[in-house]
N, CA, C and O atoms as CSV, one atom per row, in Angstrom:
chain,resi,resn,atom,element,x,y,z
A,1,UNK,N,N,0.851,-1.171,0.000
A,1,UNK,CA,C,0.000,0.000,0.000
A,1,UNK,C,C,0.892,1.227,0.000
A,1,UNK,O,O,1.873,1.303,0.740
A,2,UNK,N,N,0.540,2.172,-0.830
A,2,UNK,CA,C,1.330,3.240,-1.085
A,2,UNK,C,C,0.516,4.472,-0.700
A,2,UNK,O,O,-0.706,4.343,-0.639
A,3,UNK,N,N,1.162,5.841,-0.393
A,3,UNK,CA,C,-0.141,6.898,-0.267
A,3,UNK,C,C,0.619,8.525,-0.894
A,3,UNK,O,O,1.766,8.810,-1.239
A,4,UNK,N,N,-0.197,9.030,-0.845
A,4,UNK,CA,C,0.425,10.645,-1.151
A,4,UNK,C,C,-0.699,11.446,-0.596
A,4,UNK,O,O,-1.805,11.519,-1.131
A,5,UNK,N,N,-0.292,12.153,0.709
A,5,UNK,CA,C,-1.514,13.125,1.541
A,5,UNK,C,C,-0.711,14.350,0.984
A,5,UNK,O,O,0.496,14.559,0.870
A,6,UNK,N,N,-1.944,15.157,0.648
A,6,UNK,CA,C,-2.150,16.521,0.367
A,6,UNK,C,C,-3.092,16.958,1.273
A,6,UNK,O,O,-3.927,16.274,1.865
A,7,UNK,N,N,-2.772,18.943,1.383
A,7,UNK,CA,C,-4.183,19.451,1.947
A,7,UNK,C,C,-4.393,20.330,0.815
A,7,UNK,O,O,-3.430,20.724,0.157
A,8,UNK,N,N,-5.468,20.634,0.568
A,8,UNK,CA,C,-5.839,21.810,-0.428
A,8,UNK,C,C,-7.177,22.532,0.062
A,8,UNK,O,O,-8.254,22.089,-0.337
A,9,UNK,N,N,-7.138,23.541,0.844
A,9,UNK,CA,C,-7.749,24.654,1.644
A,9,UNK,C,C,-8.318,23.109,2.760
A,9,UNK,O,O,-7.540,22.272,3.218
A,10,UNK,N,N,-9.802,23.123,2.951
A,10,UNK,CA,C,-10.412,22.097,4.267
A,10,UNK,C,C,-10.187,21.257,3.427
A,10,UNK,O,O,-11.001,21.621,2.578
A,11,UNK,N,N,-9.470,19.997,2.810
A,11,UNK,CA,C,-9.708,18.903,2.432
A,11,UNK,C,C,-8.527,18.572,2.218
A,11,UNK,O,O,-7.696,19.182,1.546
A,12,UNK,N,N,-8.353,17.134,3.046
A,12,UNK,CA,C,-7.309,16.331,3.045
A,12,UNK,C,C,-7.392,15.331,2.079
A,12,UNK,O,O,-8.088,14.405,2.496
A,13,UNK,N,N,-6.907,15.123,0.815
A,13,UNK,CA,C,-6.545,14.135,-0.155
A,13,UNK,C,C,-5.688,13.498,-0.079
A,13,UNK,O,O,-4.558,13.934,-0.297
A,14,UNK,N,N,-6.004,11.813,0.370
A,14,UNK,CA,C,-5.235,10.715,0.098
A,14,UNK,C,C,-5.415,9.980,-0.647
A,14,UNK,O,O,-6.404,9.250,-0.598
A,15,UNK,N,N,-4.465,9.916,-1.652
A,15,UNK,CA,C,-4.390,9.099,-2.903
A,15,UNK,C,C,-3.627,7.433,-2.783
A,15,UNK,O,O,-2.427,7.156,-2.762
A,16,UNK,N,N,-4.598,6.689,-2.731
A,16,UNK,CA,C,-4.153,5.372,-2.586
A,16,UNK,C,C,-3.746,4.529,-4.055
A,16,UNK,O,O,-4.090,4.640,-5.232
A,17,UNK,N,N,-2.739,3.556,-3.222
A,17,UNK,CA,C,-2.337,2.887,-4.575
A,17,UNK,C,C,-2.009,1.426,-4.193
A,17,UNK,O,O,-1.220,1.458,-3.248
A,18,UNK,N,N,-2.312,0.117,-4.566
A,18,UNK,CA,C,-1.860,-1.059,-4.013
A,18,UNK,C,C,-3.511,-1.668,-3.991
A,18,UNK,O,O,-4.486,-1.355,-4.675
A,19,UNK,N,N,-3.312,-2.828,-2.717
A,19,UNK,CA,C,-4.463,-4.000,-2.296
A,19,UNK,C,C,-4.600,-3.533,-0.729
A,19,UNK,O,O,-3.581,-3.610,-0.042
A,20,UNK,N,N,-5.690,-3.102,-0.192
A,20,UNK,CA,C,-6.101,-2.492,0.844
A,20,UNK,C,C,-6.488,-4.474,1.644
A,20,UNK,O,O,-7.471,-5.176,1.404
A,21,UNK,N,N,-5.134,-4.839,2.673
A,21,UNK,CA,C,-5.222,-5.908,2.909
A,21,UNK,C,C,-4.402,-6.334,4.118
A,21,UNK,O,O,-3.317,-5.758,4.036
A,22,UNK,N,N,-4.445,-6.919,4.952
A,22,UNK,CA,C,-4.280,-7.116,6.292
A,22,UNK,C,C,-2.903,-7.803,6.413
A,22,UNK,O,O,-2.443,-8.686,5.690
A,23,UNK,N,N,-2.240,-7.087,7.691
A,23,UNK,CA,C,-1.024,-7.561,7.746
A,23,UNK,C,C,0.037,-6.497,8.556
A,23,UNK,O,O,-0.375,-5.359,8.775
A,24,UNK,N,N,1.469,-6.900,9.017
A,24,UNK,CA,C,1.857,-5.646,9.788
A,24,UNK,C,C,1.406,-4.343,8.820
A,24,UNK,O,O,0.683,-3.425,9.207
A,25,UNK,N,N,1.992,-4.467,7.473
A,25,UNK,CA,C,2.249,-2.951,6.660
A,25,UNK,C,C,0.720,-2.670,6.600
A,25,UNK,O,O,0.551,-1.556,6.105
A,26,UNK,N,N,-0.433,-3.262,6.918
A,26,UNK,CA,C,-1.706,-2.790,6.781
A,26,UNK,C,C,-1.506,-1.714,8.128
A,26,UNK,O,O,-1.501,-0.488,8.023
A,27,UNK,N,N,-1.384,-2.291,9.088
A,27,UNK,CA,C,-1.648,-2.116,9.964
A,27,UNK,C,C,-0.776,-0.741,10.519
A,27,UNK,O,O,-1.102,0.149,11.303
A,28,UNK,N,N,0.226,-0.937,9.903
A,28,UNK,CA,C,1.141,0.231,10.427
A,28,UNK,C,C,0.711,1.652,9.368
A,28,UNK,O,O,0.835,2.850,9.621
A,29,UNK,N,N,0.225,1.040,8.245
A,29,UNK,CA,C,-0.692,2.257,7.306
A,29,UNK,C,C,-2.081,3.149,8.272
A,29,UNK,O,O,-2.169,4.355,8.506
A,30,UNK,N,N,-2.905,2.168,8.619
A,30,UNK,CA,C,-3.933,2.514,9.110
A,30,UNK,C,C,-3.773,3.751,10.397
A,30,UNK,O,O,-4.466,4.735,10.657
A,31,UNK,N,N,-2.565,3.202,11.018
A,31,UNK,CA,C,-2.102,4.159,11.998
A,31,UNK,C,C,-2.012,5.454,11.680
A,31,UNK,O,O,-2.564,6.442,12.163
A,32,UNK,N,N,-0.997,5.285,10.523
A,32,UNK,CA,C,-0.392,6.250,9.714
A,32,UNK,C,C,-1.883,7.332,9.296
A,32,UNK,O,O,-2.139,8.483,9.647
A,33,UNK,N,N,-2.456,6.602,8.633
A,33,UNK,CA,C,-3.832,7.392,8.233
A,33,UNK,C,C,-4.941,8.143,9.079
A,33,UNK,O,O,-5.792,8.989,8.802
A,34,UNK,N,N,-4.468,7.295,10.528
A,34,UNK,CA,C,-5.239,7.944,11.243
A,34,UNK,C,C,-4.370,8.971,11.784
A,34,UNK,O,O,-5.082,9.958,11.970
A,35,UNK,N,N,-3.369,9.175,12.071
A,35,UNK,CA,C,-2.169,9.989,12.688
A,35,UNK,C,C,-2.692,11.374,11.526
A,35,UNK,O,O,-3.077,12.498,11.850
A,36,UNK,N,N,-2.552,10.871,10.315
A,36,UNK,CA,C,-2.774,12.356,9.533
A,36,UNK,C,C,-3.610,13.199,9.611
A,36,UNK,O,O,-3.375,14.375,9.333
A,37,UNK,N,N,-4.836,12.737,10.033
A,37,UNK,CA,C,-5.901,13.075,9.585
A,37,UNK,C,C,-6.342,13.522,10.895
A,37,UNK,O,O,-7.289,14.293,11.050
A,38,UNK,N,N,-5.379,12.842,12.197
A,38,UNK,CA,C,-5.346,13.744,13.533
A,38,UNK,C,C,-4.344,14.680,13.332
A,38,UNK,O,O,-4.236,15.501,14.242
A,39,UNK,N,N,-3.764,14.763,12.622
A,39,UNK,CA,C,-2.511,16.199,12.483
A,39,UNK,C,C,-3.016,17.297,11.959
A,39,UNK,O,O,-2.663,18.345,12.500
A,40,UNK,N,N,-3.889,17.380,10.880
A,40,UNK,CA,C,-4.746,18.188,9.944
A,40,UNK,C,C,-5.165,19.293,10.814
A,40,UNK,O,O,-5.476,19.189,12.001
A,41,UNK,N,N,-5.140,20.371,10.099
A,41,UNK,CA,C,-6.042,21.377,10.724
A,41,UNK,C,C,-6.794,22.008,9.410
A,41,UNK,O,O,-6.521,21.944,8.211
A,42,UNK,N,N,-7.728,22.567,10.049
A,42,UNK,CA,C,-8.789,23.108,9.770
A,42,UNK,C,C,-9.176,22.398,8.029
A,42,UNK,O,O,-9.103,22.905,6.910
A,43,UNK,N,N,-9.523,21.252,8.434
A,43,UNK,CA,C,-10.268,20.160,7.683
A,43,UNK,C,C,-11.627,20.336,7.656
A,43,UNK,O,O,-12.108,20.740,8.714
A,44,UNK,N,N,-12.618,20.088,6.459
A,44,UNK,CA,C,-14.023,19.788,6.782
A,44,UNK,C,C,-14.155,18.620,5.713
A,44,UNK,O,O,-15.290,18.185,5.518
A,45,UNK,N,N,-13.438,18.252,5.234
A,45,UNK,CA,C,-13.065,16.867,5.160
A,45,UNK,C,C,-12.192,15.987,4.157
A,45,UNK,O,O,-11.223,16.488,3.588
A,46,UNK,N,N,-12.500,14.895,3.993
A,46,UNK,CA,C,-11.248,13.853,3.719
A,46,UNK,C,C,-11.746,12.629,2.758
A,46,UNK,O,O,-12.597,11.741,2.819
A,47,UNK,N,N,-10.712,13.087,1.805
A,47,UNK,CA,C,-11.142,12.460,0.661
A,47,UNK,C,C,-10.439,11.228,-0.002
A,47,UNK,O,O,-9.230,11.363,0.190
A,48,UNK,N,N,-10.599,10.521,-0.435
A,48,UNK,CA,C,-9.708,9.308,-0.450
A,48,UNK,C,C,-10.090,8.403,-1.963
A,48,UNK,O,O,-11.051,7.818,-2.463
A,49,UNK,N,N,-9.112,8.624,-2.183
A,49,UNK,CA,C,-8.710,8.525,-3.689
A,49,UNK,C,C,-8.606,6.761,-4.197
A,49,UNK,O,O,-7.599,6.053,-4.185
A,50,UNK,N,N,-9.456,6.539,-4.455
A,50,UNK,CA,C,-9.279,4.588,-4.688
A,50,UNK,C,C,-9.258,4.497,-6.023
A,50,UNK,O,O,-9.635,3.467,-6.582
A,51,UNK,N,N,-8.845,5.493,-6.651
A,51,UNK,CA,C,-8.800,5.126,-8.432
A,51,UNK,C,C,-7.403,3.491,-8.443
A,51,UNK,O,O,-7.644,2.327,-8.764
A,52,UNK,N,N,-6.609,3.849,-8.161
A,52,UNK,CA,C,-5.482,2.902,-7.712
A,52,UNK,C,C,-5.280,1.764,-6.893
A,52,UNK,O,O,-4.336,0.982,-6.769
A,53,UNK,N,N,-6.637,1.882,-6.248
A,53,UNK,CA,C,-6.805,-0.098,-5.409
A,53,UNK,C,C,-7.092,-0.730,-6.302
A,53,UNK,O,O,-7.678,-0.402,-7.333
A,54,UNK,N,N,-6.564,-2.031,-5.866
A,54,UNK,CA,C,-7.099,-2.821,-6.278
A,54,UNK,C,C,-7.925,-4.093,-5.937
A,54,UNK,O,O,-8.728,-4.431,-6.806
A,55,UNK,N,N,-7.859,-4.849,-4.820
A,55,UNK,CA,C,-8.324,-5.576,-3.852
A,55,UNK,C,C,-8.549,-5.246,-2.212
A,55,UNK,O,O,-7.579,-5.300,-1.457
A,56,UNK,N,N,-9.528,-4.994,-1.849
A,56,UNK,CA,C,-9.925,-4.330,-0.611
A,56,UNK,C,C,-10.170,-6.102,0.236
A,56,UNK,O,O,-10.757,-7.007,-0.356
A,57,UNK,N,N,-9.681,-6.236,1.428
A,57,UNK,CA,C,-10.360,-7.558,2.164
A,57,UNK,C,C,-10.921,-6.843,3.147
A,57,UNK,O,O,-10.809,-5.620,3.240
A,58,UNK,N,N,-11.622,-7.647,4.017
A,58,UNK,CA,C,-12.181,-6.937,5.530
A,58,UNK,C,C,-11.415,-6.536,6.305
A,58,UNK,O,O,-11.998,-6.251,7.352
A,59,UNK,N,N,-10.129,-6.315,6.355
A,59,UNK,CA,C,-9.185,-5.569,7.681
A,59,UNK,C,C,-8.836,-4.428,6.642
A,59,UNK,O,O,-8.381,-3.476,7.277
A,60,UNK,N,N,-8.875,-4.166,5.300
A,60,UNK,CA,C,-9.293,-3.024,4.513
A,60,UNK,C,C,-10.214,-2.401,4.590
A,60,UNK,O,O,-10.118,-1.173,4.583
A,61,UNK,N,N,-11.213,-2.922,4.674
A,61,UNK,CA,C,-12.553,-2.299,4.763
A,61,UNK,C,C,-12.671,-1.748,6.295
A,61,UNK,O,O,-13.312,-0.704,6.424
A,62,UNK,N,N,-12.117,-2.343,7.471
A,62,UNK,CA,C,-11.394,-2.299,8.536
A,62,UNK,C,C,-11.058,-0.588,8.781
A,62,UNK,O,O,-11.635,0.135,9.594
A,63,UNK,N,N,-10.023,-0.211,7.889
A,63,UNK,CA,C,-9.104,0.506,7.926
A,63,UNK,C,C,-9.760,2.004,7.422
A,63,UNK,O,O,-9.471,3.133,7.819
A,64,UNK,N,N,-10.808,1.551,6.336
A,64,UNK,CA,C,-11.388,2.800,5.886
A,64,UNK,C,C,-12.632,3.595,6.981
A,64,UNK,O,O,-12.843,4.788,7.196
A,65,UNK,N,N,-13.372,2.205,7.580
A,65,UNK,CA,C,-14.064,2.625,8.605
A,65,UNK,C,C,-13.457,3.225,9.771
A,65,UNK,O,O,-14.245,3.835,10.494
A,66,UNK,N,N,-11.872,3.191,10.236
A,66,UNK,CA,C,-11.060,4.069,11.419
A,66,UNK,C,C,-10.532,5.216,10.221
A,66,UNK,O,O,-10.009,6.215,10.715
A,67,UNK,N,N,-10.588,5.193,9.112
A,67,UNK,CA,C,-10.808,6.603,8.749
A,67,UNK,C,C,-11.698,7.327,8.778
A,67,UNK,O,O,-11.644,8.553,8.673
A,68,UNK,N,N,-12.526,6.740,8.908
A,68,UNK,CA,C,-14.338,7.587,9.086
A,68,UNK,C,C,-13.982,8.132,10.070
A,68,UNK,O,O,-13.597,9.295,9.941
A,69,UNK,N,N,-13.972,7.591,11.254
A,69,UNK,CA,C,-14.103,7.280,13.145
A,69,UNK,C,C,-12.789,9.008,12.907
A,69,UNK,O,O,-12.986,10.143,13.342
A,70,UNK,N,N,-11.801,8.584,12.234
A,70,UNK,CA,C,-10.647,9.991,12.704
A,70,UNK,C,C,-11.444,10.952,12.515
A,70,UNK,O,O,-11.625,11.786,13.402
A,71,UNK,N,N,-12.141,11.023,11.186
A,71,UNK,CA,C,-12.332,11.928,9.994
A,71,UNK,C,C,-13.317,12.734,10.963
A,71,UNK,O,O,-13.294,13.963,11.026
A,72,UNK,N,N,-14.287,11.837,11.800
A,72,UNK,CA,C,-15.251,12.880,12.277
A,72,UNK,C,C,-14.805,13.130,13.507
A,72,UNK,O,O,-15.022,14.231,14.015
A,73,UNK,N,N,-14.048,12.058,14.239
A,73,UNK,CA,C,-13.591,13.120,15.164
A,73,UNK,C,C,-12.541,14.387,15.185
A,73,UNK,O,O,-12.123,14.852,16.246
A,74,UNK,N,N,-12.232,14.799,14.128
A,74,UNK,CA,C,-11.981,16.319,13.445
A,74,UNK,C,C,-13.225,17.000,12.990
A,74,UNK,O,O,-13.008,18.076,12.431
A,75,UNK,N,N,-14.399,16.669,13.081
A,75,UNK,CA,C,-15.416,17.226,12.453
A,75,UNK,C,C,-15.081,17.758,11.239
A,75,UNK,O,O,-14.875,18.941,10.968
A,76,UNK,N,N,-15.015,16.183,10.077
A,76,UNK,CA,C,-14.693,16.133,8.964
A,76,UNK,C,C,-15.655,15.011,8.599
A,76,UNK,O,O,-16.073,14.186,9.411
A,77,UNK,N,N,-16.021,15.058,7.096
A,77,UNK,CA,C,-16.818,14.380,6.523
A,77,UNK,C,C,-15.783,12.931,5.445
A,77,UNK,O,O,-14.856,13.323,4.736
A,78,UNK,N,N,-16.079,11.597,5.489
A,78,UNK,CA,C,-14.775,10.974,5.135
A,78,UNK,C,C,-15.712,10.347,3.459
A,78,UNK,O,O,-16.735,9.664,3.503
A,79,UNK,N,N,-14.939,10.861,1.976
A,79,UNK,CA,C,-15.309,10.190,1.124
A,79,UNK,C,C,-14.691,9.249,0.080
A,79,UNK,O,O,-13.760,9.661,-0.611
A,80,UNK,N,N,-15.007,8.425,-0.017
A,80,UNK,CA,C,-14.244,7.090,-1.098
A,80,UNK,C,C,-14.745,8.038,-2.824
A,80,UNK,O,O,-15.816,8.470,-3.250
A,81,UNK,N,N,-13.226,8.009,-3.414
A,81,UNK,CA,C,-13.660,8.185,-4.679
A,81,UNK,C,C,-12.923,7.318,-5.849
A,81,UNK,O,O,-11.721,7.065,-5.772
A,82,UNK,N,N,-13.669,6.918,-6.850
A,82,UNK,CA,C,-13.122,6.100,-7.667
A,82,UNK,C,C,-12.756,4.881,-7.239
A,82,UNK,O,O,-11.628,4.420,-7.410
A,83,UNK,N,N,-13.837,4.204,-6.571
A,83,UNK,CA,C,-13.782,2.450,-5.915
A,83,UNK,C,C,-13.651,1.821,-7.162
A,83,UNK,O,O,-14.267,2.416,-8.046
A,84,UNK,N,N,-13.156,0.986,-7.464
A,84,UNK,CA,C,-13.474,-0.242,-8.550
A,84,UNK,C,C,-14.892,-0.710,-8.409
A,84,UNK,O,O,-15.674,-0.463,-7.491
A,85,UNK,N,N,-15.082,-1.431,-9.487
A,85,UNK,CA,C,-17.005,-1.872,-9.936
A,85,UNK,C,C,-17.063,-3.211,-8.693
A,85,UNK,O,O,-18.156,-3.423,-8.168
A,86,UNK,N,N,-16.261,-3.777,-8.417
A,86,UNK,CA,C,-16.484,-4.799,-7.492
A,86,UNK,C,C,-15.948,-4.018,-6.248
A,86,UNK,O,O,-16.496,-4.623,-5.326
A,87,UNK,N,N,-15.447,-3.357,-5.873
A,87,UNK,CA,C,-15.789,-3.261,-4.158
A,87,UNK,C,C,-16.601,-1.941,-3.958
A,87,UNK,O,O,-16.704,-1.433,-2.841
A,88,UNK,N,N,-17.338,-1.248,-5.391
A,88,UNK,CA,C,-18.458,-0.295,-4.854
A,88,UNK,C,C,-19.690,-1.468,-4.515
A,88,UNK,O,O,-20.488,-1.401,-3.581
A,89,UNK,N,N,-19.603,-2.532,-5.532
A,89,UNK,CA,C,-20.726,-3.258,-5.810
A,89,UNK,C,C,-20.979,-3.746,-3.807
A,89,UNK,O,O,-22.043,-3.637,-3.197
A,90,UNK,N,N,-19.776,-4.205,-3.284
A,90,UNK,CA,C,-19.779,-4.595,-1.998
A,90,UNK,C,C,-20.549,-4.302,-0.907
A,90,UNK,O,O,-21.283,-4.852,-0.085
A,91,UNK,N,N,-19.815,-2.517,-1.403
A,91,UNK,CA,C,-19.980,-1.377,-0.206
A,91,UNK,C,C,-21.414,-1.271,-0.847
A,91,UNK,O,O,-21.925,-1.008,0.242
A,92,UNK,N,N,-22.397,-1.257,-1.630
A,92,UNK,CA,C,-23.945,-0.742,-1.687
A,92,UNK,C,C,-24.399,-2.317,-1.425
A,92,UNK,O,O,-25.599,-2.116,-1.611
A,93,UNK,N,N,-24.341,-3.482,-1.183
A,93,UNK,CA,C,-25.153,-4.341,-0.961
A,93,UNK,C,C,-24.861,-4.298,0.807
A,93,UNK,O,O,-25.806,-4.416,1.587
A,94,UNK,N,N,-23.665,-4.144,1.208
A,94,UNK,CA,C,-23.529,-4.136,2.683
A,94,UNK,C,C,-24.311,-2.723,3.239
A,94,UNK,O,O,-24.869,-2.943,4.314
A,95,UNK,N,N,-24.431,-1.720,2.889
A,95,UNK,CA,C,-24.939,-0.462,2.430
A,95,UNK,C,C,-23.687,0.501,3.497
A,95,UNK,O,O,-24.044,1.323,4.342
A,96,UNK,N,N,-22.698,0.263,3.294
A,96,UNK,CA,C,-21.460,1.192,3.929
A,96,UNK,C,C,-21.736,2.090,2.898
A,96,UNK,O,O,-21.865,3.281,3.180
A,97,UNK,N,N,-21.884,1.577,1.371
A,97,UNK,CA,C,-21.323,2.782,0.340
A,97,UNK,C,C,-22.117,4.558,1.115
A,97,UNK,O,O,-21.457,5.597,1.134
A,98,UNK,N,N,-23.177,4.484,1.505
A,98,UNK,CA,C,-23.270,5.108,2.143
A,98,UNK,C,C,-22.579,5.856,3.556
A,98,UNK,O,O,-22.276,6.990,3.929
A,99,UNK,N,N,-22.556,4.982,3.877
A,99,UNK,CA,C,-21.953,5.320,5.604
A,99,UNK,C,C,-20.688,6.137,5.245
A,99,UNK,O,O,-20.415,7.197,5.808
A,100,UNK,N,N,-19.937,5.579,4.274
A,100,UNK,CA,C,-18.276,5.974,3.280
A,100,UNK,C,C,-18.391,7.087,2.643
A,100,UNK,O,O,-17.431,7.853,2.569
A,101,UNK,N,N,-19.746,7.404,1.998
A,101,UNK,CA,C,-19.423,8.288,1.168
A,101,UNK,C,C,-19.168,8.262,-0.484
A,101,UNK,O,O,-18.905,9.345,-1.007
A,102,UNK,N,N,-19.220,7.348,-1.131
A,102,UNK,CA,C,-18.722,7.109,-2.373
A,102,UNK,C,C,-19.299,7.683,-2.855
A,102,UNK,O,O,-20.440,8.080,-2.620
A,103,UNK,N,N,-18.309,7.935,-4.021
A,103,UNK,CA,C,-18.469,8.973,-5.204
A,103,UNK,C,C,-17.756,8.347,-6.210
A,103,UNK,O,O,-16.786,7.720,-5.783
A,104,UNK,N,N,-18.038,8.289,-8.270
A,104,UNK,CA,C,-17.807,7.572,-8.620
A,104,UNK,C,C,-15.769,8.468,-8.903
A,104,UNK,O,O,-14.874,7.812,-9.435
């Protein structure tokens, strides 16, 4: 998993790249993601770039939901953009795509 955080005025853009998938380097990412997004100031919210995943598992899906959890405790809004056709298809039958935010 790879990333590139930007801020551009309230919105934190993280651009993901790799298989959103469980393991130390998951795990030491997720930190990482949440660490940023507690560093941020004056955020209203956080946007997250999935043109570049490619396989999401459940300690991925894991990872995006403790981005939510940061995102609002900054009183920030957290959105998935550019999911692939199989893990939007996921996120609207589980109905997260909502809870997430997706956008195509």
């Amino acid at each position: 998993m790879n990333s590139t955080i930007t801020q551009d005025g309230g919105t934190l853009l993280v651009r993901l790249e790799g298989d959103l998938t469980g393991g130390a380097e998951a795990m030491a990412f997720a930190k990482h993601l949440k660490q940023e997004i507690g560093a941020a100031t004056a955020i209203n919210s956080v946007v997250l770039d999935m043109k570049e995943v490619g396989f999401v598992d459940s300690s991925g899906l894991g990872m995006l939901l403790g981005a939510r959890e940061a995102s609002l405790e900054k009183g920030a809004t957290l959105r998935l953009d550019n999911p692939n056709k199989q893990f939007r298809h996921l996120l609207e039958i589980t109905r997260l795509a909502e809870i997430l935010g997706v956008h195509s």
